[in-house]
N, C-alpha and C positions, 0 to 999 in steps of 0.2 A: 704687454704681449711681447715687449721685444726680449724678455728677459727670458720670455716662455720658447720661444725659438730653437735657439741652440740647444735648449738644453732636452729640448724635445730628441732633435737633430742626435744630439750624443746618445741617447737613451735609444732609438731607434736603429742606428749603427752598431752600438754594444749588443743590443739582443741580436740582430740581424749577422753577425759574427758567429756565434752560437749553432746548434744543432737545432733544424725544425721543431725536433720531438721535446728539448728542452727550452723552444721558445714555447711553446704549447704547454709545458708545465710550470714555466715562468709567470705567462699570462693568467692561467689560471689559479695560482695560489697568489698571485701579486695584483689585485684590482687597483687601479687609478683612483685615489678619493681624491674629495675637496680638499683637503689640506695640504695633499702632494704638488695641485696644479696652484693650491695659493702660493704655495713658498719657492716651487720653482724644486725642479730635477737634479741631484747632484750626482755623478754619473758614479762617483767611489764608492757613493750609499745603495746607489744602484746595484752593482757589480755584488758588492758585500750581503745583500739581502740576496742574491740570486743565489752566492753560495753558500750562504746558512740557509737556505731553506733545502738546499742538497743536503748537505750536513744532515739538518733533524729527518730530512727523506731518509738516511740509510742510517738511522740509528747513533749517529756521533752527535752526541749534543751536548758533551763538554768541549768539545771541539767549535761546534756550533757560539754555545757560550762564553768560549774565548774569543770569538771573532770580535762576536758582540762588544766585550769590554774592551776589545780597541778601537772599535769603531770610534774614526773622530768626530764623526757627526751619524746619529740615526734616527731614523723615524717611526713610522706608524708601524711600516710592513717590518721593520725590524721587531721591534717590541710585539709585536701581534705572533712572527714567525714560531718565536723565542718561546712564549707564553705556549703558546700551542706546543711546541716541543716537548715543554715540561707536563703538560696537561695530559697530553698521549704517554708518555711514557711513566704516570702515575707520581710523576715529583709534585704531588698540587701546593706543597710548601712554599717550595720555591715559586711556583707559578704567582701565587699568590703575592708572593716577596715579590715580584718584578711588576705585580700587577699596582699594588699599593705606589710602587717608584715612580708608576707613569705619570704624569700630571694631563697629557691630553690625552684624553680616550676617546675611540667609537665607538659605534655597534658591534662590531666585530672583536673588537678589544672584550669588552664587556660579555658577549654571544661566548667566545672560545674561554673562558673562566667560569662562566656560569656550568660550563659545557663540564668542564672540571670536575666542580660538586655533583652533578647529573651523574658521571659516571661512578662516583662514589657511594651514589647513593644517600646525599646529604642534604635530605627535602629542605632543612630547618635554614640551612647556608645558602641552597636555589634561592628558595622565596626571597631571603633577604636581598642577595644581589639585585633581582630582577625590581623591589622594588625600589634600593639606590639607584640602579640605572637608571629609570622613571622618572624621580627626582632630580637629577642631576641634569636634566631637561633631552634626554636623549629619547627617540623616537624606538622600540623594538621594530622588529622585521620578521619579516616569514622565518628566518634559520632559527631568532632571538626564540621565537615563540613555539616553532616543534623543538628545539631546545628544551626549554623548561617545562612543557608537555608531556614528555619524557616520563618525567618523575612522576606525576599522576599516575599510578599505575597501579591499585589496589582500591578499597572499597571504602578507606577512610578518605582517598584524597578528592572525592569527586565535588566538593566546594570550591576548591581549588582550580581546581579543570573549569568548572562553572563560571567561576570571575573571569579566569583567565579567558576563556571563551568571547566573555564580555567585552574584555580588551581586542580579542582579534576582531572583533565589530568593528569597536571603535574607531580603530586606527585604519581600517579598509582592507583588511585582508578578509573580509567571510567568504568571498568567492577563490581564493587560489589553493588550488585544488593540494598540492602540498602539506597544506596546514588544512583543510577539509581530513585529510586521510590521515593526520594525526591526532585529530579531534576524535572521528572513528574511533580506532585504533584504543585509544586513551576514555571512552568512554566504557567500550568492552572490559578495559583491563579493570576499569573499577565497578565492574560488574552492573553495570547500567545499562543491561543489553534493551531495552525497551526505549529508552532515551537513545541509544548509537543510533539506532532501526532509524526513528523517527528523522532522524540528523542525515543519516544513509540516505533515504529518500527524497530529502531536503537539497541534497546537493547537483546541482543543475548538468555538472560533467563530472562524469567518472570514469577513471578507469582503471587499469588490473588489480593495482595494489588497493582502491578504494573496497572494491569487491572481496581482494583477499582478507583484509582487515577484518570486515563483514562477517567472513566466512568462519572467519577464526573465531570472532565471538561468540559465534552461535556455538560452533563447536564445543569453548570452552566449557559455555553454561546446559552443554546436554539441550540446545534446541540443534539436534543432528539433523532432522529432515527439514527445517528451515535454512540450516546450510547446503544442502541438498539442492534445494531449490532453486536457493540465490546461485550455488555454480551452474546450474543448463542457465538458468538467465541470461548469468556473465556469458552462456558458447550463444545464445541468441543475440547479443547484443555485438558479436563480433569478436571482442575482445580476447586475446590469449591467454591463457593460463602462464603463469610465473611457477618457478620451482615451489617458490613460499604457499602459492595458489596448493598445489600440489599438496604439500605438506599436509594443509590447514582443512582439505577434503577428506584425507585419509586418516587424520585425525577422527575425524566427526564418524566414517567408515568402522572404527575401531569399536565407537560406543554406539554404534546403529547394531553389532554383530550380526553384519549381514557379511558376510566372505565373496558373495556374489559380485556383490556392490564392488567389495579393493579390486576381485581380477577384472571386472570393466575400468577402471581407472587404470589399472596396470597397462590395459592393450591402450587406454588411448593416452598412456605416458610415451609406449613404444613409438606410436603414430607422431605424436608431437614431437620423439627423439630428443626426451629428455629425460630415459632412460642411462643414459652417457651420466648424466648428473648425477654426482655421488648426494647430494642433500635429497634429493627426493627418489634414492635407489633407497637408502637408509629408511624414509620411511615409509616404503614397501616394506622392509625389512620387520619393521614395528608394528609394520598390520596384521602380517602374515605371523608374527611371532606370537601379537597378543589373540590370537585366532588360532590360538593351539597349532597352527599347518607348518613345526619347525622343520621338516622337511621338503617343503618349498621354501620358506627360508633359506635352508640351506643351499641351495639350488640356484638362489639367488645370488645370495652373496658370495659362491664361488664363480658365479657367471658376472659378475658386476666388474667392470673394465678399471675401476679406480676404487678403492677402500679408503678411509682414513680412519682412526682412533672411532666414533661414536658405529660404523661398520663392526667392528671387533666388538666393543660393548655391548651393541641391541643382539648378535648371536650369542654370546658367551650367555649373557642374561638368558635368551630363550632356551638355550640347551638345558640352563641353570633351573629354570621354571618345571622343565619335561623331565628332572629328575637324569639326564643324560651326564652325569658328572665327568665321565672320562671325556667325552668331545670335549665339555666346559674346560676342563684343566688344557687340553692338549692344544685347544687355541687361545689360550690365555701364557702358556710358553711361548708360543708362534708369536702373538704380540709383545712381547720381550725381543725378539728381534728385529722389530720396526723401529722407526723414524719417528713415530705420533711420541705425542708427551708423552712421558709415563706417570704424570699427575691425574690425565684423562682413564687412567685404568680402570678396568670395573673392577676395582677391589671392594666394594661394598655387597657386590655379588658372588662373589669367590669368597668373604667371610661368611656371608649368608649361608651359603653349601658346606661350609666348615663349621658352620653349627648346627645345620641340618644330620650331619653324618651321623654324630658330632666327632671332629676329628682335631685338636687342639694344637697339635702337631702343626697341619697345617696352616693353621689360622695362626700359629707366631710366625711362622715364614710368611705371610700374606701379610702381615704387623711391618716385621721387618723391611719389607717390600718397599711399604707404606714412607716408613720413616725416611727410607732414602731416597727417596722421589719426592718429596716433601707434602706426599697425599693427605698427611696425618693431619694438615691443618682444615681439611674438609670435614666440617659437621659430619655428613653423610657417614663417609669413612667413621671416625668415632664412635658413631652412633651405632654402626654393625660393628664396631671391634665390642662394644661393651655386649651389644646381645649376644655375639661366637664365645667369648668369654664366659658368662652367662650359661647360655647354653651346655658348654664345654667342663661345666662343674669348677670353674674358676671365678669364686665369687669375686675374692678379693684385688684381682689384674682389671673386673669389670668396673667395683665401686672406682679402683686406682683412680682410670682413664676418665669416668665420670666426675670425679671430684677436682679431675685437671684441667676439665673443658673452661675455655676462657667467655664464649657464648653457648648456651645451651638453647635450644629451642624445645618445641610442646614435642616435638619426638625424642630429643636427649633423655628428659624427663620422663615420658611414656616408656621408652625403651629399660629406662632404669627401674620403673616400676613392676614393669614384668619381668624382668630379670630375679626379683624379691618374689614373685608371685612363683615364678617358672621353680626355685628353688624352693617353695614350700615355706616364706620368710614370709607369711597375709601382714604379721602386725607391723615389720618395719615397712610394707609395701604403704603402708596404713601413712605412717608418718612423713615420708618422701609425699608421700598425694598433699598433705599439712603443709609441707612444707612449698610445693610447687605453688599454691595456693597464694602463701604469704609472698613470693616469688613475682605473684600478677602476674604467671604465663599460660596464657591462652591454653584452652583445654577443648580436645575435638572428640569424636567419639570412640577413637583406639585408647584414650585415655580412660573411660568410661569404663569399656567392656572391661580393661586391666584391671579396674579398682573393685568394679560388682564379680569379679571375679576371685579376686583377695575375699569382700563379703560370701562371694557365696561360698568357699573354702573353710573360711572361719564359723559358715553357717548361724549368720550374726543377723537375725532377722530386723533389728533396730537399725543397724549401719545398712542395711540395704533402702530399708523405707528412708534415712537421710539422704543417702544419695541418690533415691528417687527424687526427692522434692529438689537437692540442687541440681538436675538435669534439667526438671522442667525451666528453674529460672535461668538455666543456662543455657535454654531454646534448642535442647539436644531433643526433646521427647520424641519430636517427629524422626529423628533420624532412625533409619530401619539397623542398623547395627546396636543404638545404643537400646532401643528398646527390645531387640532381642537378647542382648545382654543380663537385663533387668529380667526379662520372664528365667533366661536361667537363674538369674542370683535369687530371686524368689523359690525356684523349684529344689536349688541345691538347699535355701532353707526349708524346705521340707513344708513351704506356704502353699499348694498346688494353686488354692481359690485364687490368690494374690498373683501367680503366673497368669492363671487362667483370664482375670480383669486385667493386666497390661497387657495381653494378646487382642483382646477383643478390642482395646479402646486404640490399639495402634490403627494410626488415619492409613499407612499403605503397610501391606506384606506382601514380603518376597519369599524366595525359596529359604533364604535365611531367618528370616521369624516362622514359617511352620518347621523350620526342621528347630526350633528351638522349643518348640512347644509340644514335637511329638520327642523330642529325645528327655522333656518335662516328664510326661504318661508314661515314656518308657521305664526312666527311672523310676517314675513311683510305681511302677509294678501295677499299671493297668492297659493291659494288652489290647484290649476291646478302643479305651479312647486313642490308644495308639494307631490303631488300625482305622479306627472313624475318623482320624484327621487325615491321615495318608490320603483316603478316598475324596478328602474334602476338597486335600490340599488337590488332585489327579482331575478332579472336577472344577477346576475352575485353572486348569490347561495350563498349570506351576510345574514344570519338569523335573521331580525329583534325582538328587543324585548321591553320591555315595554317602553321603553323611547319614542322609534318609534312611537311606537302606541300615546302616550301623543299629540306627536306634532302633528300628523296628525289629531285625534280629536281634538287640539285646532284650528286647520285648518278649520275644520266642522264649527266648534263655532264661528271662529270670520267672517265667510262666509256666517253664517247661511243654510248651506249642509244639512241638520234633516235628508234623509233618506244615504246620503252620510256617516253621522257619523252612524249612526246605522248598516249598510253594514260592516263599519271598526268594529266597535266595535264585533260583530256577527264573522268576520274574526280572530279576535285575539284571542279569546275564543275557538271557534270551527276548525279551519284551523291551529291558531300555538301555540293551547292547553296555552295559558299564561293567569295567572290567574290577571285581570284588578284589580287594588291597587284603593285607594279612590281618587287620582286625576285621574284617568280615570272616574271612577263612575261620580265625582266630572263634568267634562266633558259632558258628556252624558247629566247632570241635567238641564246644562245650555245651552248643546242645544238645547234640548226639551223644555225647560220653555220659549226662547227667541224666540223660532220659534212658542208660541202659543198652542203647542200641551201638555194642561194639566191635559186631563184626561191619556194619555198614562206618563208623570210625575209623576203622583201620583201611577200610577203602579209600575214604576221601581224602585222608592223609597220604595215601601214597599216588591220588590224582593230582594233588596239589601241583601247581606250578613251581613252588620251591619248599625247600627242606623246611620243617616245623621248626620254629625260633622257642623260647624260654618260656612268654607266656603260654601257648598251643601247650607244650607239655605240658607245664604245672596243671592247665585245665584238664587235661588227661589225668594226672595224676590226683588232681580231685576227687572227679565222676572214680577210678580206684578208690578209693576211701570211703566212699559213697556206697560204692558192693562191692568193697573186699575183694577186689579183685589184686591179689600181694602180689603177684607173678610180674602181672603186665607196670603195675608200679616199679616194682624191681628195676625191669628193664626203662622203664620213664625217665627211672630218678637216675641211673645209669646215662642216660643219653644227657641228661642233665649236669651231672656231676664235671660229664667231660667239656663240660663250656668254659669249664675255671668260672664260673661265675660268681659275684659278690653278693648277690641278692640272697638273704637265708630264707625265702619260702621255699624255695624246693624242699631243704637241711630240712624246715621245719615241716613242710608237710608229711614226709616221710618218715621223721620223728613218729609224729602223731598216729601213722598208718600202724606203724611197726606198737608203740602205746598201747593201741586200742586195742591189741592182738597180744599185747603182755608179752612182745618180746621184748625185753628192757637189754637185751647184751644189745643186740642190732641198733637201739635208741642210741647206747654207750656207744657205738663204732659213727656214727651219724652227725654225734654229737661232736666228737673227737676230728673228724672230718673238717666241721663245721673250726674248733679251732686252731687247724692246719693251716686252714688258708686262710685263716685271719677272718671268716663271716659272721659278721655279729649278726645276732636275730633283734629287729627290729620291737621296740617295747609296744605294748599293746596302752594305750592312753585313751579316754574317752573325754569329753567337754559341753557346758550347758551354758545359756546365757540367760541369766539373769538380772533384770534390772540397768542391762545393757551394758554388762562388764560378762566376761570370758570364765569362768569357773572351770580348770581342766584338772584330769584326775587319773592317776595310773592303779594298776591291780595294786591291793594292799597297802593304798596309799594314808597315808595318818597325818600328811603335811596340813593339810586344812584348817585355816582357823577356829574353824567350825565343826571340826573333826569327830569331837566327841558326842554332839546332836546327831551327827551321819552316823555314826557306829550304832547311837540307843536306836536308828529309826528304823536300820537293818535288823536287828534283832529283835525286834516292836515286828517287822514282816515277814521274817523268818517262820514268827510262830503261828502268825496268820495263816502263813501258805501253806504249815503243815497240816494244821486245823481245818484246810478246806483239802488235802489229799497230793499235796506236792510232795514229789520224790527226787532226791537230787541223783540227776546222772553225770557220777564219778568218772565215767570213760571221758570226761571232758576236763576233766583235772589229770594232766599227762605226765607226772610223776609216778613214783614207785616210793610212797609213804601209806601210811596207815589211813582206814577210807575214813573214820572222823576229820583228819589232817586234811583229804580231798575234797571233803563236804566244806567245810571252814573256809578253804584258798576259794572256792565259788560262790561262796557268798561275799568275796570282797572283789570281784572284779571289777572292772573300773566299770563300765556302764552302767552298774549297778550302785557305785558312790555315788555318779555326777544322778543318776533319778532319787535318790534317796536325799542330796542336797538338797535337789528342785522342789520335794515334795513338805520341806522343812521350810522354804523360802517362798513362794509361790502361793497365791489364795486357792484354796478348796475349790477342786472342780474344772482348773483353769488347764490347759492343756501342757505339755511337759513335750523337750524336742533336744535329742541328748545327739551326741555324732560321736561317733569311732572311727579311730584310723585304721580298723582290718576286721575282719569278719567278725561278727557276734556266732559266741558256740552257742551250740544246741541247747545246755543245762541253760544258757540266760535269756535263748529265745522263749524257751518255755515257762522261766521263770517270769520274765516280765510281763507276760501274757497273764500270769495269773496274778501280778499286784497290778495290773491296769482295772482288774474284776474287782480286786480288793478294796482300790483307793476310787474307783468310780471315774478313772482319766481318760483322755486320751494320751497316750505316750509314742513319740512318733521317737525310733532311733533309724539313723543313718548310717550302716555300714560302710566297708570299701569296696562291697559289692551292689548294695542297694536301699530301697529305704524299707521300713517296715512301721505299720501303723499298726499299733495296740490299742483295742478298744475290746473291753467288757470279757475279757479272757481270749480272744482272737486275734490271729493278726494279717494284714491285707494281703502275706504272700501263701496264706495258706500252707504255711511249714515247709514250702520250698523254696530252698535257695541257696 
């Protein structure tokens, strides 16, 4: 003890020299152990450990470092300081190097390196320290153990968390409430919300953060009114709400979509005056945003006393959601001239809107942005440069970035696949899924919908029943995205029954599985079950919304219903206040124009909220072609012309107008037009699958292996059709050649190879399901109608307007469409 005196003495004097505020920071990074009071006080190790831990407080910790290596004698709280230095500021190498050097270690030693790998995210190097420490005969502690708790933080580690749990028994910590609320906390995050509860309840004192924990799990796992509950609890119980409390309610507020609900939390944020608080002003912010109200939003965050970086993000995003681009852009400059990171930027949101437009222009400046703030090493980021890209008709900048990605996750991947899809690329979309596959990267149900969506494109009824069966073992079936997925990829293959049985056998539907099963009926051209589901889906109190309405007026359209669609249209407007986008408008145009009624057309068009865009026209100038109406085409194709547009359907529909009426100079001025501005016409190609490989086929095609079977089997039902009274209509051969030469070019049109394959390949009887990429003419609607009678099939083909089912000389649209 004599030895322990003075040097107490010195050590008590030295601090007490010092600044109150910097004895208080002293004290508390510097605790007194057992092996400081065994060996005795040296006042120079003293002095030197008070100023490296200055040092690593303001960020100098090579500085710090240098002290250290002249220290001529140092200790615990030196190597301990030092260590934490290197661990906060991400050097874990070194940390590590210094840790290995030590030969005596504490808990604390031990605690601030573990703490290390924790923050790195390095479960595999946690577990193993904590269990050297262990061995090494060292006791863990409250810090040791919410420490390594930390890392428990998903749904594989809760074994983990379990023993570990074990351990806080053991050693005597199951009551301090610290490691109670980390237990919490870490049983939520591995989605064990049934076990936290149990544990919640278990714990003899709680408080704020015990409850917020609580609350956040509930939240996370969608039991919203159970966190509900648990916050009045927590106001009965006395306790106050924390900012994080806050958060973690309006969280739960979001996915309750009750809006009632945030603005009473809002007034008793005010009341509480933690309002002031930008963490929980933000997420008001994210209430009000994901609640459509961006105009209280905005309100907000121009009234909010303090902004930082995630302020600027949740608005940019909500303006970005409501389609308001210009506010989106013009505070997305304004944060250009702040102080927050600019690694924080929402540039994932601002490519989003740059593919949305699409505007490719932008999205390299938002790239650029990217790289010099060094946002580019963000997944997220990446992931929307590849979709803007994508999007923006730049395949090859999106595969670029995709093939650079140094980690990719199940959205890298998903993102890439619809990118192949979004471009009309189904079969490489096909091989990336193969390959994500061999990858062993987690697959969720945006991956799902991408790939039965490639199936249902490719109209591949075999690839869709596979990737039926790998969803169910992939425990996706129940999920209500993935099986509404599947009922479209069954309906795009022209299966209705097979939509119709995954609709029925899905355990929950939403608004998302009946609008996939009326937009099923819609396309196949049966109006009646279209209409019987809407009523099904309205009775049993599913709020239909614009998508709904799309399919049921395309229902109108391809049924020709005029007052049927106008009834609905009138209904969605007035009955469920939704304000009709330009494919509905778009809808309407081509009901009215194909049913004839064009003076009430010409109305509707000039009530429109905005000028008619490309397709509105073209539909115009169809319903023209339909009753010769040349005049008002003239001027169509006129308002058309002047868009500089690349698309050759207009070129070609007005070809066709002008064909059918034998004016071939105007076809020649149309056509000439057509190679002025460089518009190619799109090849007509049709496709069958057989035996679960792809068979595709263009007008006049002879590539075929098989070629010469498909030729005799045409001309084997040529003679048939004549023999039963078939006439071919030449106005569908839009040439100016001799009409044998017309008759000939129609009997090899591609829909007609790829059934004439089928019917060479295929057992007697068996049903026949061909797809084309653009309208089926007249001469082959009525031709195929009559070898359905001939060969006794059923023959379903899929246009690019709809489906049509042939059966015994008839077909299910009744010759309209």
């Amino acid at each position: 003890m004599k030895r322990f005196k003075p040097n107490a003495f010195v050590l008590r004097t030295t601090l007490l020299s010092s600044s109150s505020s910097s004895l208080r920071t002293y004290l508390t990074t510097s605790s007194l152990d057992a092996q400081m009071i065994k060996t005795g006080f040296n006042p120079n190790t003293c002095r030197s450990n008070y100023l490296m831990n200055d040092l690593v407080k303001n960020g100098q910790l090579s500085h710090a470092q240098k002290l250290f290596d002249q220290m001529p004698q140092t200790n615990l709280i030196s190597t301990n300081t030092l260590i934490s230095g290197h661990v906060k500021a991400g050097n874990l190498s070194k940390a590590q190097q210094l840790f290995d050097q030590t030969v005596e270690r504490n808990v604390v030693t031990w605690t601030i390196i573990i703490g290390g790998y924790v923050q790195n995210n390095q479960v595999y190097q946690t577990f193993g320290l904590f269990s050297d420490m262990r061995q090494s005969g060292l006791e863990p502690d409250h810090v040791t153990f919410t420490t390594v708790l930390s890392v428990c933080n998903e749904f594989s580690r809760f074994n983990q968390a379990i023993q570990i749990h074990a351990l806080v028994l053991k050693y005597g910590y199951g009551f301090t409430l610290r490691v109670c609320n980390t237990l919490v906390d870490t049983y939520c995050k591995c989605h064990y919300i049934e076990f936290a509860h149990r544990f919640f309840n278990e714990i003899p004192h709680r408080d704020c953060v015990t409850y917020t924990a609580m609350i956040a799990g509930y939240s996370k796992v969608g039991w919203n009114e159970e966190a509900v509950k648990l916050f009045l609890k927590m106001q009965v119980s006395g306790l106050k709400p924390s900012d994080f409390t806050f958060a973690a309610i309006l969280s739960a507020g979001i996915r309750l979509d009750d809006l009632n609900f945030g603005e009473q939390i809002h007034g008793f944020v005010v009341k509480m005056n933690f309002v002031q608080n930008v963490f929980v002003s933000n997420a008001l912010l994210d209430f009000y945003s994901k609640h459509d109200q961006v105009t209280d939003a905005a309100k907000l965050f121009y009234e909010m006393p303090e902004l930082d970086g995630v302020s600027y993000n949740v608005i940019i995003t909500a303006y970005a959601w409501n389609g308001q681009y210009k506010e989106c852009f013009d505070l997305f400059r304004e944060l250009q001239f702040t102080r927050f990171d600019r690694k924080q930027y929402p540039f994932a949101t601002i490519l989003s809107v740059a593919a949305a437009l699409p505007h490719l222009k932008m999205g390299k400046q938002v790239h650029s942005q990217a790289i010099v703030s060094s946002a580019l090493s963000e997944i997220q980021v990446e992931n929307s440069l590849i979709d803007m890209y994508a999007k923006c008709n730049s395949l090859e900048e999106a595969n670029t970035i995709f093939s650079s990605q140094v980690h990719r996750d199940t959205v890298s991947w998903t993102t890439m696949i619809s990118c192949y899809v979004h471009n009309g690329l189904c079969e490489d979309s096909l091989k990336l899924f193969l390959e994500m596959r061999k990858a062993d990267v987690s697959m969720d149900q945006a991956t799902f919908a991408c790939i039965l969506r490639a199936s249902a494109n490719l109209a591949s009824i075999g690839l869709g029943k596979q990737l039926h069966s790998f969803i169910i073992r992939s425990g996706f079936i129940s999920n209500v995205f993935a099986g509404s997925a599947l009922v479209d990829a069954y309906a795009n293959c022209g299966s209705i029954q097979d939509a119709i049985q995954t609709f029925n056998e899905m355990p929950d539907r939403t608004t998302v599985s009946w609008n996939a099963m009326i937009a099923a009926y819609a396309r196949d051209g049966d109006a009646d079950a279209t209409f019987r589901s809407f009523k099904e889906m309205a009775h049993l109190n599913l709020q239909p919304d614009s998508v709904t309405f799309l399919s049921i007026l395309s229902a109108c359209s391809h049924c020709g219903l005029v007052e049927e669609g106008l009834r609905y249209f009138d209904a969605m407007t007035q009955t469920y206040n939704l304000d009709p986008g330009r494919k509905h408008y778009a809808c309407m145009i081509d009901i009215l124009g194909r049913g004839g009624r064009f003076s009430e057309l010409e109305r509707f068009i000039f009530q429109m909220p905005f000028e008619p865009d490309e397709v509105m026209l073209l539909s115009v100038l169809n319903s023209c072609k339909i009753y010769g109406k040349q005049e008002l085409a003239r001027k169509t194709a006129d308002l058309l012309f002047k868009m500089e547009l690349k698309d050759a359907g207009p070129y070609v529909m007005m070809s066709n107008i002008y064909a059918a009426a034998g004016k071939w100079d105007d076809v020649g001025k149309v056509k000439k037009s057509m190679r002025d501005r460089g518009v190619k016409k799109v090849p007509a190609y049709s496709w069958v699958e057989v035996k679960h490989k792809i068979h595709k086929f263009s007008s006049n095609d002879t590539k075929h292996p098989q070629n010469d079977e498909i030729q005799r089997k045409l001309k084997i039902l040529a003679e048939q059709m004549e023999k039963e009274g078939y006439m071919p209509d030449t106005t569908c051969a839009l040439q100016n050649v001799e009409e044998d030469i017309k008759v000939e070019s129609l009997m090899y049109h591609s829909e007609r190879l790829a059934i004439a394959y089928a019917l060479i390949t295929t057992p007697p009887g068996s049903p026949i399901v061909v797809m084309k990429n653009l309208r089926a003419c007249v001469d082959c609607h009525s031709a195929i109608k009559m070898i359905s009678k001939i060969v006794g099939r059923k023959i379903t083909v899929r246009d690019s307007s709809r489906f049509h089912h042939f059966s015994d000389g008839r077909c299910s649209c009744g010759d309209y469409w």
